[in-house]
Backbone as a ProteinNet text record, in pm:
[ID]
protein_1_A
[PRIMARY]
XXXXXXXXXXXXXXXXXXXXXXXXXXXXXXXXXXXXXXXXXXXXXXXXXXXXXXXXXXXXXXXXXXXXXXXXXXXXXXXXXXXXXXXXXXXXXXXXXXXXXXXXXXXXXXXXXXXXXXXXXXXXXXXXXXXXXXXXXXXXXXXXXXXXXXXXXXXXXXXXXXXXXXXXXXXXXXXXXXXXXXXXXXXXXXXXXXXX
[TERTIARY]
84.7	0	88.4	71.7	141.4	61.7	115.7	53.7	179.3	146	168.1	147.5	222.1	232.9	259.3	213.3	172.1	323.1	412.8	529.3	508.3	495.7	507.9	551.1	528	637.6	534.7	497.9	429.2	500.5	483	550.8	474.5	517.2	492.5	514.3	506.3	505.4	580.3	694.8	788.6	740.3	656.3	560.2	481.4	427.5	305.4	399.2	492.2	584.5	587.9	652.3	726.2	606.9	455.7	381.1	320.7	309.4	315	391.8	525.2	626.4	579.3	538.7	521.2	426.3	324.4	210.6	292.4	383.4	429.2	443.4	410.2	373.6	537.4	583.5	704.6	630.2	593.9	537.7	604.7	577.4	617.4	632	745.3	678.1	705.8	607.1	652.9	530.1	568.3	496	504	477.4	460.4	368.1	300.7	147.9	146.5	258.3	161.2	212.2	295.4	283	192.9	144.5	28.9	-121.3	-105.7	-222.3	-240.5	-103.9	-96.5	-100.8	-89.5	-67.1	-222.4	-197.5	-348.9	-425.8	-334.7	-420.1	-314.8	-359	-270	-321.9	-212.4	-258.7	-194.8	-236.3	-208.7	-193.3	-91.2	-97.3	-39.2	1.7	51.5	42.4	139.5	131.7	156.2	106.4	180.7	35	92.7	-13.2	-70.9	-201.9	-277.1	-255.4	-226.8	-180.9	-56	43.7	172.7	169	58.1	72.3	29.1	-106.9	-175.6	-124.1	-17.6	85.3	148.2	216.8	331.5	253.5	136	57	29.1	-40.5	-73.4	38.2	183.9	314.7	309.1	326.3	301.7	182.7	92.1	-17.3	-97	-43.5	-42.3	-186.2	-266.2	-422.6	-512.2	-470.7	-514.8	-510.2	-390.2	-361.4	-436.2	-448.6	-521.6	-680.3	-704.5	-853.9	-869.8	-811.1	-841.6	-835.8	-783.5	-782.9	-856.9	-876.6	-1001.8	-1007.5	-882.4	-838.7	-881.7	-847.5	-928.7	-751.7	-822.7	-707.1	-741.8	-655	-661.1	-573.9	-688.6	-610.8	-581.4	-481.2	-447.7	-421.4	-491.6	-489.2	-499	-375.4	-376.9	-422.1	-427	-440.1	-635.6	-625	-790.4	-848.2	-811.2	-800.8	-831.1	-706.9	-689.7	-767.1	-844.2	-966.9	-1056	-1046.2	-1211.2	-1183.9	-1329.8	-1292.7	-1206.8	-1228.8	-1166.1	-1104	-1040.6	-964.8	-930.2	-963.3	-992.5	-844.5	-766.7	-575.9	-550.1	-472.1	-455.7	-531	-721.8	-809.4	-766.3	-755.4	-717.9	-823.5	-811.9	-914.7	-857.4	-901.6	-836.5	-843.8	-893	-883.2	-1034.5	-1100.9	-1264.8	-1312.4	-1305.4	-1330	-1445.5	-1461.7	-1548.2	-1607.8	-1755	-1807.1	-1838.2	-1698.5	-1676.9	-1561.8	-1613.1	-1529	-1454	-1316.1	-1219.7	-1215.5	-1291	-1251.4	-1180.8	-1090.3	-1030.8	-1099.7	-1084.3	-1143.6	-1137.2	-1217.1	-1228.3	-1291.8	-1148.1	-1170.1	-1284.7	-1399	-1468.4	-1499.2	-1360.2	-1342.8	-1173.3	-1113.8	-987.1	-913	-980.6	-962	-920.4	-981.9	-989.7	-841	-735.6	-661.8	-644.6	-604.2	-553.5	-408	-345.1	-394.7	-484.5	-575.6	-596.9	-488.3	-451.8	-320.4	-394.6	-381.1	-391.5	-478.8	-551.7	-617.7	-742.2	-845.7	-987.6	-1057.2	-1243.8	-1241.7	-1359.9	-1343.6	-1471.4	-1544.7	-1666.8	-1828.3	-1912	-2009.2	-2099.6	-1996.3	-1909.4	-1784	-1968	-1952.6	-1963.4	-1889	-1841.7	-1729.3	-1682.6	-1634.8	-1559.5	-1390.9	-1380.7	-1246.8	-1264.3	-1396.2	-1400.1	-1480.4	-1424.4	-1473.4	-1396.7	-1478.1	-1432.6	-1465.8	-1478.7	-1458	-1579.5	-1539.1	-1638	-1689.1	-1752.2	-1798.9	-1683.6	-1654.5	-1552.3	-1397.1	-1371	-1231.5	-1165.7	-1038	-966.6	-830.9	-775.2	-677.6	-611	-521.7	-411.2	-468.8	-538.4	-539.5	-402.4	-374.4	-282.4	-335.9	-420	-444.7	-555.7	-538.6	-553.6	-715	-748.3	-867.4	-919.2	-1032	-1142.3	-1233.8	-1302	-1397.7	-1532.6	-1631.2	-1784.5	-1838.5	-1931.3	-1999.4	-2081.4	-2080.1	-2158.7	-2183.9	-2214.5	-2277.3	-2220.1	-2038.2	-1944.5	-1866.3	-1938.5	-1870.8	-1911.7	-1794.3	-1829.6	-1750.3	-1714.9	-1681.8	-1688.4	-1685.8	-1742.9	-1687.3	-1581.8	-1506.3	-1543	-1553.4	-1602.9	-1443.4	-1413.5	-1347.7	-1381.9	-1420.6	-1489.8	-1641.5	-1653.8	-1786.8	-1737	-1904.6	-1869.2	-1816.3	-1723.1	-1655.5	-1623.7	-1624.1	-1582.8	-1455.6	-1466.1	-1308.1	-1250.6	-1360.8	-1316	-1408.9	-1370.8	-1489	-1503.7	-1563.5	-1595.9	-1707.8	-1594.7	-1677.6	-1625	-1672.2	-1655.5	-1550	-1430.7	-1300.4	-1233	-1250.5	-1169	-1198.3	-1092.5	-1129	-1048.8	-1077	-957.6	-984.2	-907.8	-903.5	-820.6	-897.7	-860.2	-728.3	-739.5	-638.3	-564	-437.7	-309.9	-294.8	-364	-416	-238.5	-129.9	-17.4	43.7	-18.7	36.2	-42.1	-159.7	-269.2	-273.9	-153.8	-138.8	-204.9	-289.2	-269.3	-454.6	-508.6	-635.8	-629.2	-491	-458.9	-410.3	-338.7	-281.4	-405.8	-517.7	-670.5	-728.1	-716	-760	-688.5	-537.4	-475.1	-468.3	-511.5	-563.7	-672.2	-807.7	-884.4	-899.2	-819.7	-785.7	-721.4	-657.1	-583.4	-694.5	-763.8	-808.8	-965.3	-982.4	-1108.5	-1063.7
-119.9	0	125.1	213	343	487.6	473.1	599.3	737.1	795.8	940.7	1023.3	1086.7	1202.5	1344	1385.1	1599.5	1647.3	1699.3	1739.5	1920.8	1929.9	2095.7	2124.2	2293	2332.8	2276.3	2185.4	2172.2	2060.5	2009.5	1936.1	1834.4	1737.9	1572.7	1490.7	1518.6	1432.3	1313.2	1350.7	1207.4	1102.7	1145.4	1048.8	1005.1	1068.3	947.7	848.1	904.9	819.3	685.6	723.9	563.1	514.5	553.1	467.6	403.3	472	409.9	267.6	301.7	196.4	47	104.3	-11	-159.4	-67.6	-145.4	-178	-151.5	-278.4	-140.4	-40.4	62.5	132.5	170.3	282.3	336.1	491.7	600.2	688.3	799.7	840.9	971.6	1069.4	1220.6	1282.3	1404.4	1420.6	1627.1	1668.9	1793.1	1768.1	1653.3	1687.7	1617.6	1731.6	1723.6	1598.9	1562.4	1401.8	1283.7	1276.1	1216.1	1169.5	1272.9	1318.8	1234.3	1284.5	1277.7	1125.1	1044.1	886.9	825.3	866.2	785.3	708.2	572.2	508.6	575.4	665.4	706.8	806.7	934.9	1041.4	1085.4	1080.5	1165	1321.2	1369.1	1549.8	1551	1513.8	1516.5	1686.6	1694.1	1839	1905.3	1966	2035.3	2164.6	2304	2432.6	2507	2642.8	2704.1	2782.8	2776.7	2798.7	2909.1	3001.6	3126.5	3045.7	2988.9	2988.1	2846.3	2773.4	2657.9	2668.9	2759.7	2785.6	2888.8	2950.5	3064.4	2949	2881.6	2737.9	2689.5	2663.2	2529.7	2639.8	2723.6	2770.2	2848.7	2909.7	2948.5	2812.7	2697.6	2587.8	2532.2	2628.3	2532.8	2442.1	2396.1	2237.4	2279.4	2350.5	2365.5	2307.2	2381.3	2306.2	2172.7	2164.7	1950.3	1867.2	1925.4	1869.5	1882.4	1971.9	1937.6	1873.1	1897.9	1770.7	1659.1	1572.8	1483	1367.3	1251.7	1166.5	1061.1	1031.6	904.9	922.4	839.7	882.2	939.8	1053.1	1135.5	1161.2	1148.9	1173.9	1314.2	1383.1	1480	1490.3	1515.2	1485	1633.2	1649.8	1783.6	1885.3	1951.7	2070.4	2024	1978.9	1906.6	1896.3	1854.1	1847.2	2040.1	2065.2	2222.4	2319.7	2265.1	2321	2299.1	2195.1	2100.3	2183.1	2311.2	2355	2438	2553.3	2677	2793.2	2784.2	2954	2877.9	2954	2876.7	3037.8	3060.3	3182.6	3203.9	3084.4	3096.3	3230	3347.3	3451	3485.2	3447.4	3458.4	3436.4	3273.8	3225.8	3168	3247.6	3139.7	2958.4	2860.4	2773.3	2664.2	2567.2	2498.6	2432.8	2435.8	2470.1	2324.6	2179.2	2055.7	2081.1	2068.7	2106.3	2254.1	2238.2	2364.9	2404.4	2435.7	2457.5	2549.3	2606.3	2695.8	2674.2	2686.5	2619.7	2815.2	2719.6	2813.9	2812.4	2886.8	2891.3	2821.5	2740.6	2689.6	2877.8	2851.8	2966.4	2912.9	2883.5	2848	2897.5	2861.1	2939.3	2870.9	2780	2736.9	2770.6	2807	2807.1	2652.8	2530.7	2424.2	2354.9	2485.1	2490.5	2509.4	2427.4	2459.9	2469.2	2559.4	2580.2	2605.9	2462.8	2390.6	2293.3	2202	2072.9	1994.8	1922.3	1830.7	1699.3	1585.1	1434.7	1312.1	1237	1138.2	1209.1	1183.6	1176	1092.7	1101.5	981.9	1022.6	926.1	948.7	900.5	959.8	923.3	974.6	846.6	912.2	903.8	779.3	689.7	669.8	738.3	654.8	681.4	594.6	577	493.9	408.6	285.1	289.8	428.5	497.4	419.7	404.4	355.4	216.6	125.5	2.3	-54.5	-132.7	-265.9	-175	7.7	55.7	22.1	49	46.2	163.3	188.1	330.7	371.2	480.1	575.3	540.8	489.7	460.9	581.5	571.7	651.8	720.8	826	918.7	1005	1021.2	1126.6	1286.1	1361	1526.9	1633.1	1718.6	1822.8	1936.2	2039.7	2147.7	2250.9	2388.1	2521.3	2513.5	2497	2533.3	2357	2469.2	2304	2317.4	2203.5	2249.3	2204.6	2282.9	2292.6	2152.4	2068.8	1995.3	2038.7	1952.1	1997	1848.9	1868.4	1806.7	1667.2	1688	1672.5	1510.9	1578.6	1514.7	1383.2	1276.1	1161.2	1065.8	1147.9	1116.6	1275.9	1217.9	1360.2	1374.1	1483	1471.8	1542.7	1592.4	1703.2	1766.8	1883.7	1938.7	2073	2114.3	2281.8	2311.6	2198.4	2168	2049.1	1980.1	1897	1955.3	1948	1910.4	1837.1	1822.1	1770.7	1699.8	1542.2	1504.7	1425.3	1377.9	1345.5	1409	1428	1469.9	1397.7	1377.7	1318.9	1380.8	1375.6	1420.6	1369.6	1303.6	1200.2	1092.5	1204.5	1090.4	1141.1	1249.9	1336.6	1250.6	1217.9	1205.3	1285.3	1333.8	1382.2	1360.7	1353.5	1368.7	1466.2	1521.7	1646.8	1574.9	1436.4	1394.8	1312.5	1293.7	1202.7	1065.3	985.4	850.9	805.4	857.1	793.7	839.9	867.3	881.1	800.9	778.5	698.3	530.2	495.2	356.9	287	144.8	44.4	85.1	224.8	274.8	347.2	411.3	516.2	388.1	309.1	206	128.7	99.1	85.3	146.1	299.3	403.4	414.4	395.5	376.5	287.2	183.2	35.2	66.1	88.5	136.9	213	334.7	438.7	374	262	186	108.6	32.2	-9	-1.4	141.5	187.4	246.8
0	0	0	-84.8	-108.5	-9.3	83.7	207.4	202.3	163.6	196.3	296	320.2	443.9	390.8	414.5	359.1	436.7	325.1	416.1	459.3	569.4	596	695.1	698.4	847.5	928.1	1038.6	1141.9	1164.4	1351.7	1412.7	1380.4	1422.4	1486.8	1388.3	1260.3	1146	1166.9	1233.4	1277.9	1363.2	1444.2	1538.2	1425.1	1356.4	1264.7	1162.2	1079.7	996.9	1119.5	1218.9	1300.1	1356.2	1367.1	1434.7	1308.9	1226	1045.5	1004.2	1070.5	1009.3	1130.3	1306.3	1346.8	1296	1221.3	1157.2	1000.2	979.2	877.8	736.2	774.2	629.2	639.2	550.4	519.5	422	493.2	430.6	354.1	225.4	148.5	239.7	272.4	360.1	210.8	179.7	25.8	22.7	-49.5	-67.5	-216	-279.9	-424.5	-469.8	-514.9	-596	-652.7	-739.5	-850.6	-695.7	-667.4	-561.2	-434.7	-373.5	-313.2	-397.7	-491.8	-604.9	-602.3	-614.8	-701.2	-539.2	-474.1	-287.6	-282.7	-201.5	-181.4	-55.6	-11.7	129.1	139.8	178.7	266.7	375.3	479.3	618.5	626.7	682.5	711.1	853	927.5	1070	1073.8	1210.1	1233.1	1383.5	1426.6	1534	1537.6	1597.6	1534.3	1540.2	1433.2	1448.8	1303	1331	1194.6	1095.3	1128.8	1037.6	963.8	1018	972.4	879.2	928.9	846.4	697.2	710.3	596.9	482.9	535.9	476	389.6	441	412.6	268.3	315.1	249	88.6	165.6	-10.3	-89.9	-64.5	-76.9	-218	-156.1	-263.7	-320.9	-319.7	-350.5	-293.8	-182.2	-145.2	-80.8	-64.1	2.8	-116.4	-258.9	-369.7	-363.2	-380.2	-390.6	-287.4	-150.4	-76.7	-81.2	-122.8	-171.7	-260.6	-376	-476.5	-450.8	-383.1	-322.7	-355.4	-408.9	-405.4	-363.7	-293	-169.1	-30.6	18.3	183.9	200.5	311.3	335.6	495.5	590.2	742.8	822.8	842	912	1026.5	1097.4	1268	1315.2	1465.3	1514.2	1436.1	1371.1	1359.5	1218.5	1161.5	1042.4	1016.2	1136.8	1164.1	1118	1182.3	1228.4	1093.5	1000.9	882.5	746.1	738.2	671.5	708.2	815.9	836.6	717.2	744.5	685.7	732.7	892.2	924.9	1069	1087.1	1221.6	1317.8	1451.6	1517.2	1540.3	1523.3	1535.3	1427.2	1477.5	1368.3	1293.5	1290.5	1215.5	1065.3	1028.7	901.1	824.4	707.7	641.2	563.1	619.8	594.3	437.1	454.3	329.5	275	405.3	361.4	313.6	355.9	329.7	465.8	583.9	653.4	656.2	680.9	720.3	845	895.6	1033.3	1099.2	1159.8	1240.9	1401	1372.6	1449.9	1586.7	1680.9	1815.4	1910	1972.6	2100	2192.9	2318.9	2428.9	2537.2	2579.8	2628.8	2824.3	2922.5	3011.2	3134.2	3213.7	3245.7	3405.8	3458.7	3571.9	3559.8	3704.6	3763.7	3708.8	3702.2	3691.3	3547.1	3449.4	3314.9	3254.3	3227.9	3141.3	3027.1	2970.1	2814.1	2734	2710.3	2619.7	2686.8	2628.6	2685.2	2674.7	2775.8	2776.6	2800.4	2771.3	2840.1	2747	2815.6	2800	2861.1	2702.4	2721.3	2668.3	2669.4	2594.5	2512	2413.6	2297.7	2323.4	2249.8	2265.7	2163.1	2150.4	1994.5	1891.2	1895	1767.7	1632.5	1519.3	1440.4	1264.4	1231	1168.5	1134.1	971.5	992.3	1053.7	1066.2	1158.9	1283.1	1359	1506.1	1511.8	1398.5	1362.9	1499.8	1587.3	1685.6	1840	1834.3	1954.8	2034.1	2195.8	2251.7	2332.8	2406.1	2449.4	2519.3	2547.9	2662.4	2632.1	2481.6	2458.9	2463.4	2517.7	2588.7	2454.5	2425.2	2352.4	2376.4	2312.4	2398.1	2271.7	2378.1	2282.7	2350	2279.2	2304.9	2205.5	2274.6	2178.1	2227.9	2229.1	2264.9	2179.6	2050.3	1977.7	1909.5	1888	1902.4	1757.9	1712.2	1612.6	1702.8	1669.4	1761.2	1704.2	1751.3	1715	1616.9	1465.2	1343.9	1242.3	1157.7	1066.7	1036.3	1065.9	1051.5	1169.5	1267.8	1362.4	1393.2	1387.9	1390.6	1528.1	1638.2	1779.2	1832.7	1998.2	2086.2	2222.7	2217.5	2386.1	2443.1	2511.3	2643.9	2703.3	2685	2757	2787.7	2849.1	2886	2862.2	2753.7	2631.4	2554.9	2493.1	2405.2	2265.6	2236.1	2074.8	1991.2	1876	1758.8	1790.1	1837.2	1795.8	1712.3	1606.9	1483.1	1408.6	1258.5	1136.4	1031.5	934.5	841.6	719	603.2	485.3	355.4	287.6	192.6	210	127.2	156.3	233	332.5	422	524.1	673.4	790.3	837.1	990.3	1050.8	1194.5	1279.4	1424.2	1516	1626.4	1719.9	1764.4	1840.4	1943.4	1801.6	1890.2	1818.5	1833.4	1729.2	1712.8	1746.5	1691.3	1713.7	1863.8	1891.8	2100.5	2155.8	2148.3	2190	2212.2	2204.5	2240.2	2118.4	2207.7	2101.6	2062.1	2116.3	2083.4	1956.1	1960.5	1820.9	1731.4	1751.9	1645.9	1591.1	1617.4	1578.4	1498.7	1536.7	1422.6	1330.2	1349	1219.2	1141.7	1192.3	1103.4	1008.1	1104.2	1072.4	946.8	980	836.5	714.6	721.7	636.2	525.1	605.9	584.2	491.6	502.1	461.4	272.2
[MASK]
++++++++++++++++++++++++++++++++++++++++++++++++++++++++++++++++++++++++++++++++++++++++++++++++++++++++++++++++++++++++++++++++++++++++++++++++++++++++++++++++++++++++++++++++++++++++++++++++++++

């Protein structure tokens, strides 16, 4: 299977390549369009921040290439983020595969931190992404802004409020938390994604 990875300035990409390679895949990391284009599956993982990514991405084009897209394609965190339309990070307009708007968490207890850091858990999985799960499966999130529950959303975490922590729209998926930190719960979803 030929899997691709979206090369840009944003972190983590190296965590998804090696949790990639544990499941048996050596992924392509690549920013080039026919490449991208000819891949059986691309993911868009990412850590960072939205003004600077989306500067990066369309500098090359690469917001184009990723919409065109007609493979299943997985976006992770910030990646998730950038699939909306507008993201409240530097007020960016983003790449517009969801019709959704990416907000700040806006803490409204002492108790409330921002970023969200840790293990939470999903709820309201439906998805062949969350093929085998069972209720309250547990993920590692790391991240300051959220997408609202919409049309879109095909799992549901609660942190401050319920949000969007995966989406789904045709051949797009993406997820808030980092399926490759997430133990042998994220190595599932990445099967999962493989597999679809």
């Amino acid at each position: 299977m030929n899997i691709a990875i979206v090369k840009y300035n944003a972190g983590n990409i190296y965590s998804v390549v090696n949790a990639l390679k544990r499941l048996g895949i050596e992924p392509l990391l690549t920013d080039d369009a026919e490449l991208l284009a000819k891949a059986d599956k691309v993911l868009f993982p990412g850590q960072g921040e939205a003004s600077g990514a989306m500067s990066y991405l369309k500098e090359r084009r690469l917001d184009e290439v990723i919409k065109n897209l007609k493979q299943p394609v997985l976006g992770i965190c910030v990646g998730q983020q950038l699939l909306c339309k507008h993201s409240e990070e530097g007020n960016t307009d983003c790449i517009g595969i969801f019709d959704a708007e990416v907000k700040r968490f806006c803490p409204t207890r002492h108790e409330d931190k921002v970023p969200a850091m840790g293990w939470n858990a999903l709820y309201n999985t439906k998805s062949p992404l969350f093929k085998g799960f069972t209720d309250n499966e547990f993920v590692y999130f790391v991240h300051s802004y959220y997408v609202p529950l919409c049309d879109a959303t095909i799992a549901t975490a609660d942190y401050i409020l319920p949000y969007s922590a995966a989406l789904c729209k045709d051949n797009f998926y993406s997820t808030q938390f980092h399926p490759e930190k997430s133990g042998s719960v994220g190595e599932r979803i990445l099967k999962n994604f493989l597999e679809i």
